[in-house]
C-alpha positions, 0 to 999 in steps of 0.5 A: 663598946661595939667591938666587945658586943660582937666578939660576944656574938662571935664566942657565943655563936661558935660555942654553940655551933651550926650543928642544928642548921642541917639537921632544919634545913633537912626538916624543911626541903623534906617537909617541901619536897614529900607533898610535891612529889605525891602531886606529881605522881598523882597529875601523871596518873590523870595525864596517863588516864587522859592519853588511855582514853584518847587512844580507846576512842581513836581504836572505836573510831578506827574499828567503826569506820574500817570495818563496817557492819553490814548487820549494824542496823539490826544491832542498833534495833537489838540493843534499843530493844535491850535498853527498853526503848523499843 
């Protein structure tokens, strides 16, 4: 009896075929990879902000410290005043 119930499962698996199984496995690493590869793209534009403000604040610091101003006092005083705390 065991012999004939898998030789039904045989024939009917090969008249149906495995046709389906690529077109649902496309389905599913494309459902998979599409979100993955927007958070991807979305982590390197944090990291890539990340390294741009990095490189700003070492130009600031190179400028402040390479090339002191000797008006710098007056400067600090002008943009206190400009702020409103005279």
């Amino acid at each position: 009896m065991r012999a004939k119930g898998r030789e039904f499962l045989k024939s009917l698996c090969n008249r149906l075929g495995n046709g389906g199984q690529a077109v649902v496995e496309t389905a599913l690493a494309v459902a998979v990879l599409t979100p993955l590869l927007f958070w991807i793209m979305h982590f390197y534009e944090y990291y890539d902000l990340r390294v741009k403000t990095r490189q700003a604040l070492r130009y600031a610091a190179w400028e402040r410290t390479a090339y002191r101003d000797v008006n710098l006092p007056q400067f600090a005083a002008d943009l206190a005043a400009y702020a409103g705390r005279d």
